[in-house]
KOLSE-934570 format. One record per residue (C-alpha): residue number from 1; residue in one letter; x, y, z. Coordinates in nm, 4 decimals, always signed. Layout:
N
   num   residu          x          y          z
   NUM        a          X          Y          Z
...
//
This chain:
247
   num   residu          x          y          z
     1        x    +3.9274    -1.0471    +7.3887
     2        x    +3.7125    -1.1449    +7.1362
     3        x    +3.6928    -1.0634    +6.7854
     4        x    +3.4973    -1.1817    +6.4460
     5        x    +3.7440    -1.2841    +6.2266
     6        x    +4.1156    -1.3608    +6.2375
     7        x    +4.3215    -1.0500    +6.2516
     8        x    +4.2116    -0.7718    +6.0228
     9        x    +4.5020    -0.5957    +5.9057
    10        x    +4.5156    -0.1937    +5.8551
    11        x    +4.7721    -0.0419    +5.7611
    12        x    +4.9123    -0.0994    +5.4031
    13        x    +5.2073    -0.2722    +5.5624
    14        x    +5.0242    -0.4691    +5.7335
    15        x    +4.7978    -0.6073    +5.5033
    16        x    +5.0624    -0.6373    +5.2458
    17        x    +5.2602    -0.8725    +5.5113
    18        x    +4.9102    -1.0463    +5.5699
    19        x    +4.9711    -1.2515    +5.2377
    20        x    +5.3068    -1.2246    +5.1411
    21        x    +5.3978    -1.2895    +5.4955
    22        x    +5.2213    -1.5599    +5.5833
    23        x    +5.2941    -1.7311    +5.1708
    24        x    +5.6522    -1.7784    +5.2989
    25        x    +5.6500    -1.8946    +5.6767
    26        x    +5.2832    -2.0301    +5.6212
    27        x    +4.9519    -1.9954    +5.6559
    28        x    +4.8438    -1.7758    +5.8514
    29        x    +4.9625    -1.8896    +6.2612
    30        x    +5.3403    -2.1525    +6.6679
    31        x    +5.4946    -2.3829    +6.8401
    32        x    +5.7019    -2.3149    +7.1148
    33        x    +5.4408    -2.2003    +7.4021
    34        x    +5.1938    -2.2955    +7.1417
    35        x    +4.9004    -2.5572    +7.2864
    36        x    +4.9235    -2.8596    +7.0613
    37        x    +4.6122    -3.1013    +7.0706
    38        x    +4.4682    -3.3712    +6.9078
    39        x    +4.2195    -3.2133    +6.6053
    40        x    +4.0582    -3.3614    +6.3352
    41        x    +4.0290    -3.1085    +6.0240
    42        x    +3.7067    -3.1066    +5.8613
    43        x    +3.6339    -2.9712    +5.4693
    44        x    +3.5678    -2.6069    +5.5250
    45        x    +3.2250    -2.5232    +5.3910
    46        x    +3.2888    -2.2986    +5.0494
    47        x    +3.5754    -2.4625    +4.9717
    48        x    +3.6577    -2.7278    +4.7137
    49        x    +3.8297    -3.0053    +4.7726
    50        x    +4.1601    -3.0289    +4.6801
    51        x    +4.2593    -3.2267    +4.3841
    52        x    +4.4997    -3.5649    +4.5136
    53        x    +4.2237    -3.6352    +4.8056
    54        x    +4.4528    -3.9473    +4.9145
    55        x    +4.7143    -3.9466    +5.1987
    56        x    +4.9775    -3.9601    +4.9008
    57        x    +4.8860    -3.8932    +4.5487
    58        x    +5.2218    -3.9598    +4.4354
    59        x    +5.3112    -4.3440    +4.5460
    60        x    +5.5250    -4.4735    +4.7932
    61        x    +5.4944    -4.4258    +5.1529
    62        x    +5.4615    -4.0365    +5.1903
    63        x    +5.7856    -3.8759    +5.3152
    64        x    +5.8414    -3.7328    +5.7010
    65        x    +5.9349    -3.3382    +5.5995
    66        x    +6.1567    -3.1309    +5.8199
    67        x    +6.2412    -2.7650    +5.8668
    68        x    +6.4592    -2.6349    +5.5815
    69        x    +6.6467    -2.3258    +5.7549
    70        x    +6.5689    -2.0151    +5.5043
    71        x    +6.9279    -1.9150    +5.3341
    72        x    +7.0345    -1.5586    +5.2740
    73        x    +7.0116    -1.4291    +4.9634
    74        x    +6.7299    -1.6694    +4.8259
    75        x    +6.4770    -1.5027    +4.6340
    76        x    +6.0771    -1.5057    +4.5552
    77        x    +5.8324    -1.4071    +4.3374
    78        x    +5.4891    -1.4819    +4.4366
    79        x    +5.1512    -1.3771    +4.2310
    80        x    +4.8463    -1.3144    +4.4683
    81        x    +4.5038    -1.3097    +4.2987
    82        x    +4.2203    -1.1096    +4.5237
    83        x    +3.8436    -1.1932    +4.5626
    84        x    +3.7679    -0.9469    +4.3506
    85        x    +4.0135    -1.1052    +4.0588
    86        x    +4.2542    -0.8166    +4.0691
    87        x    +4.6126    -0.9711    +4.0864
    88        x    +4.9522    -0.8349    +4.1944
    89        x    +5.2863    -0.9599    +4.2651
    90        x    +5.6002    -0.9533    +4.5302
    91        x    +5.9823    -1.0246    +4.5612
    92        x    +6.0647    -1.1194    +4.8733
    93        x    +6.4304    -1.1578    +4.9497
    94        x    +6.6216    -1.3472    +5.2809
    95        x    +6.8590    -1.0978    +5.4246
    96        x    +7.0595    -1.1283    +5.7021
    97        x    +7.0064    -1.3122    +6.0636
    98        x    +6.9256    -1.1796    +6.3748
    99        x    +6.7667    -1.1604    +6.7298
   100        x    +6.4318    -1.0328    +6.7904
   101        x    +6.3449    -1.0413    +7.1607
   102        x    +6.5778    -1.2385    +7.2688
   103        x    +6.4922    -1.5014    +6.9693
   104        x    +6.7897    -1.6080    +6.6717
   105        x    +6.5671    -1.5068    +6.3955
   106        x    +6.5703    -1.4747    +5.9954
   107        x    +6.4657    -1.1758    +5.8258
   108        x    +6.2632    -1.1309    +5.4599
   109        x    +6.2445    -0.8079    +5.2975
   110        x    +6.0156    -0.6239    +5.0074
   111        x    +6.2414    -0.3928    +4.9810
   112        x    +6.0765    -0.1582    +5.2278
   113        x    +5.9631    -0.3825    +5.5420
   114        x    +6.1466    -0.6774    +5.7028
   115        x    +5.9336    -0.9438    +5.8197
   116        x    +6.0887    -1.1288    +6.1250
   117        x    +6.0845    -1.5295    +6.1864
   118        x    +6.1488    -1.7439    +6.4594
   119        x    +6.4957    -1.9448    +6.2964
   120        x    +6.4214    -2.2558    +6.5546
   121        x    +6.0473    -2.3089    +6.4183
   122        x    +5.9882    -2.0715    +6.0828
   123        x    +5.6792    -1.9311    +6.2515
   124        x    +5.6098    -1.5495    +6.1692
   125        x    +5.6843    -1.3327    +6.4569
   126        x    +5.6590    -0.9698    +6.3501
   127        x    +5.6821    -0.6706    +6.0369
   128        x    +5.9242    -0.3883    +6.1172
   129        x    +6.0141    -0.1042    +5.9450
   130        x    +6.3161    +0.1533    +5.9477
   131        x    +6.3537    -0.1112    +6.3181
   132        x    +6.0594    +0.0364    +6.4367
   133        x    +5.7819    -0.2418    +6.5326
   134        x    +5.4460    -0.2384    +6.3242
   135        x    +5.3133    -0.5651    +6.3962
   136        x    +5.3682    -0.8861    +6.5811
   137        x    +5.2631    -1.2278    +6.7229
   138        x    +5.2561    -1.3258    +7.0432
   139        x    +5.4858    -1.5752    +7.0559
   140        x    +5.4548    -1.6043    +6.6974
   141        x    +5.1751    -1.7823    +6.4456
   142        x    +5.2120    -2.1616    +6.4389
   143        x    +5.1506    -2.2727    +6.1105
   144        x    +5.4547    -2.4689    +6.1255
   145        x    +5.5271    -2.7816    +6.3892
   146        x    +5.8042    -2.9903    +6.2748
   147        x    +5.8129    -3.2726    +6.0925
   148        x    +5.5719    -3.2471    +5.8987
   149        x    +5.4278    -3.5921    +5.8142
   150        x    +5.0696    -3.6600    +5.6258
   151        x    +4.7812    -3.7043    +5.9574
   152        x    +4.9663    -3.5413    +6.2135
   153        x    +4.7617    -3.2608    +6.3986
   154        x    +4.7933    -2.9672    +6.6110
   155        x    +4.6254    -2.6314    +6.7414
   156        x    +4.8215    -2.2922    +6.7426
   157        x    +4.6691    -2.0007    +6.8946
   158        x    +4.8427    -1.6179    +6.9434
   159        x    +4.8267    -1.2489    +7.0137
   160        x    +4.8154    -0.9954    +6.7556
   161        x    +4.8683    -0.6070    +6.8321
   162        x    +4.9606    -0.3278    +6.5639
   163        x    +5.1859    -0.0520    +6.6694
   164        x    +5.0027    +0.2196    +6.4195
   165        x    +4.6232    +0.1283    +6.4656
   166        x    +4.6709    +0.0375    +6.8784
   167        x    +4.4550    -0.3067    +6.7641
   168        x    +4.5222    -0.5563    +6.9891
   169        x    +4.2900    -0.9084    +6.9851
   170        x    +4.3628    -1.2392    +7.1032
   171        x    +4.4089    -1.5220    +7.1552
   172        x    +4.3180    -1.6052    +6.7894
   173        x    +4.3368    -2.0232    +6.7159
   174        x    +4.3755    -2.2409    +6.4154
   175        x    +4.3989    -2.6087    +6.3863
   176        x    +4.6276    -2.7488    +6.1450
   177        x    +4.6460    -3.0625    +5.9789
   178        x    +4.8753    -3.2458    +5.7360
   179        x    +4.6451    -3.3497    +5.4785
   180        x    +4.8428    -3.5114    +5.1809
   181        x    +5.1598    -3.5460    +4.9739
   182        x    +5.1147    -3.4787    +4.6380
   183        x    +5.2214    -3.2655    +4.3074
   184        x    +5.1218    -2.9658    +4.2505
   185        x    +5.1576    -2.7189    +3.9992
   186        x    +5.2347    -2.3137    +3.9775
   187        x    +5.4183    -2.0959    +3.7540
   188        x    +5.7529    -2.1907    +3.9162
   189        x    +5.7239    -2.5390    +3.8248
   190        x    +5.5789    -2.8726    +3.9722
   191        x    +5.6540    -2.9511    +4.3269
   192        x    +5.6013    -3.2335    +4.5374
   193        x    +5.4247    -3.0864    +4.8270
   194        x    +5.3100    -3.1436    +5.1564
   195        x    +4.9492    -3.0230    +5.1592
   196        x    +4.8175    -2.8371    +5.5141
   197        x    +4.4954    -2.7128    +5.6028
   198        x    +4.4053    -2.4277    +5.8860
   199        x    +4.0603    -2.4859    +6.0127
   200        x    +3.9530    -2.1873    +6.2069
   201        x    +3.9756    -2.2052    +6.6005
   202        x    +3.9220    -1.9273    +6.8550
   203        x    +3.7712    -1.6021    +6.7521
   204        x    +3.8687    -1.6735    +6.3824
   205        x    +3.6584    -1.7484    +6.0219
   206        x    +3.9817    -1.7711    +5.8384
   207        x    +4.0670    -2.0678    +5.6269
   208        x    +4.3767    -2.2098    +5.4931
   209        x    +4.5081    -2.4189    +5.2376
   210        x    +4.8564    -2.4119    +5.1404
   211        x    +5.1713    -2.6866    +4.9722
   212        x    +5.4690    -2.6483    +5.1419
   213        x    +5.7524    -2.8135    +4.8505
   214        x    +6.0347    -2.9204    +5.0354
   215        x    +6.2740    -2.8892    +4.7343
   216        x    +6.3175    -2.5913    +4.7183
   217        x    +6.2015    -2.4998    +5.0816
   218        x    +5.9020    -2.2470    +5.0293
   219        x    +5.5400    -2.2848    +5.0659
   220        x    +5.4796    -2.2620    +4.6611
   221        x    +5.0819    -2.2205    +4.6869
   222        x    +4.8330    -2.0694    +4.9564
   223        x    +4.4385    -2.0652    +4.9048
   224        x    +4.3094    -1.8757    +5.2177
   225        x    +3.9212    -1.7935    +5.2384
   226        x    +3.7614    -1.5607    +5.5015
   227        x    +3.4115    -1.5420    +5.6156
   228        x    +3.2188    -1.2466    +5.4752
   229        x    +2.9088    -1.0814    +5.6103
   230        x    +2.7220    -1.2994    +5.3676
   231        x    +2.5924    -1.6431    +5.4933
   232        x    +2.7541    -1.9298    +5.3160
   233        x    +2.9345    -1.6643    +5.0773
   234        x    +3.3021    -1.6602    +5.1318
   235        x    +3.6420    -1.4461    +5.0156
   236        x    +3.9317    -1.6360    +4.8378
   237        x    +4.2610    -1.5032    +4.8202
   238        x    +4.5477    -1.7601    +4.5926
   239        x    +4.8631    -1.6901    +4.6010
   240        x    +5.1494    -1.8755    +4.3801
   241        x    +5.4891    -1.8998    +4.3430
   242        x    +5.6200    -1.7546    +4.0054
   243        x    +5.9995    -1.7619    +4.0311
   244        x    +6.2620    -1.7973    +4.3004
   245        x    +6.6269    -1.8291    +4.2906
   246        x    +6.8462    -1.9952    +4.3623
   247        x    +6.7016    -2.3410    +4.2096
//
């Protein structure tokens, strides 16, 4: 099935998920059964380019960055600023493990909804709430393929449904690139980041941005911008980290 844009979320949950979610496991998209090909990102039109252009803005030969398992109890604040310049904000917390269809999972809370991610590749799989499903990825997004190391390449593409709405579109693609290692700075601090960027793929007009800081594990800042129903005019959505714990 075909659809416009990436996957429009309706419900509030879902759309509050659709950024918070996708600050802390990525982007917004899997290994596993995931097709992985040779891409080659290009700029996406409307958006700037980033500041540290070069492979490594830093020095040094840029590092090879793997998975950092996400610890119970560790805690984040992250700021999210709208297209319309409206901002609000969101603690997230890391509860306990799991299983989620068969899957050893972790599990991140507002306080109201538990997100679910896959534990082997910190891919978003699904939002529940009270254990009852609301949304979920088929076999999950794949903004994350481990290591991560500056020009490596690959193309994720998944099912979305939503229990409340019935919606159900896919497959929806993005190709992903490791762009740079550089600093970069938020609220929280400055990080030394791995820089990615989501270039849309199959039925999707979604573009991402987003530094994923090793120390301390979390994807500290996320620039996504969507296609609107004006030509060459596009949304942005930033979202940055302004506390976590422990440090």
């Amino acid at each position: 099935m075909s659809l416009p844009t990436c996957p429009m979320t309706r419900t509030r949950a879902t759309r509050f998920w659709a950024v918070s979610g996708a600050i802390l496991v990525s982007g917004v998209l899997a290994a596993g059964s995931t097709h992985v090909a040779a891409q080659t990102a290009l700029p996406p039109p409307g958006l700037e380019k980033n500041p540290g252009a070069l492979p490594n803005a830093i020095g040094g030969t840029p590092p090879e960055v793997n998975l950092t398992p996400l610890k119970k109890g560790t805690r984040m604040v992250y700021q999210t600023t709208g297209p319309d310049g409206g901002t609000s904000k969101v603690t997230l917390t890391v509860i306990d493990d799991g299983t989620y269809k068969g899957r050893p999972v972790a599990r991140v809370t507002n306080g109201k909804d538990t997100q679910i991610i896959d534990r082997q590749t910190r891919n978003w799989m699904a939002i529940l709430r009270d254990g009852k499903e609301l949304a979920s990825a088929t076999p999950h997004r794949g903004t994350w393929q481990w290591p991560l190391k500056v020009g490596k390449t690959w193309t994720a593409e998944f099912n979305y449904s939503e229990t409340t709405s019935g919606m159900k579109v896919g497959p929806i693609g993005m190709n992903w690139s490791v762009e740079a290692w550089e600093k970069v700075t938020t609220p929280a601090g400055q990080f030394e980041a791995m820089r990615l960027r989501g270039e849309p793929g199959r039925n999707n007009t979604r573009q991402v941005t987003l530094w994923y800081a090793p120390k301390p594990g979390l994807v500290v800042k996320r620039v996504e911008e969507q296609a609107t129903d004006k030509p060459k005019v596009r949304a942005r959505t930033e979202t940055v980290l302004v506390d976590y714990e422990p440090k």
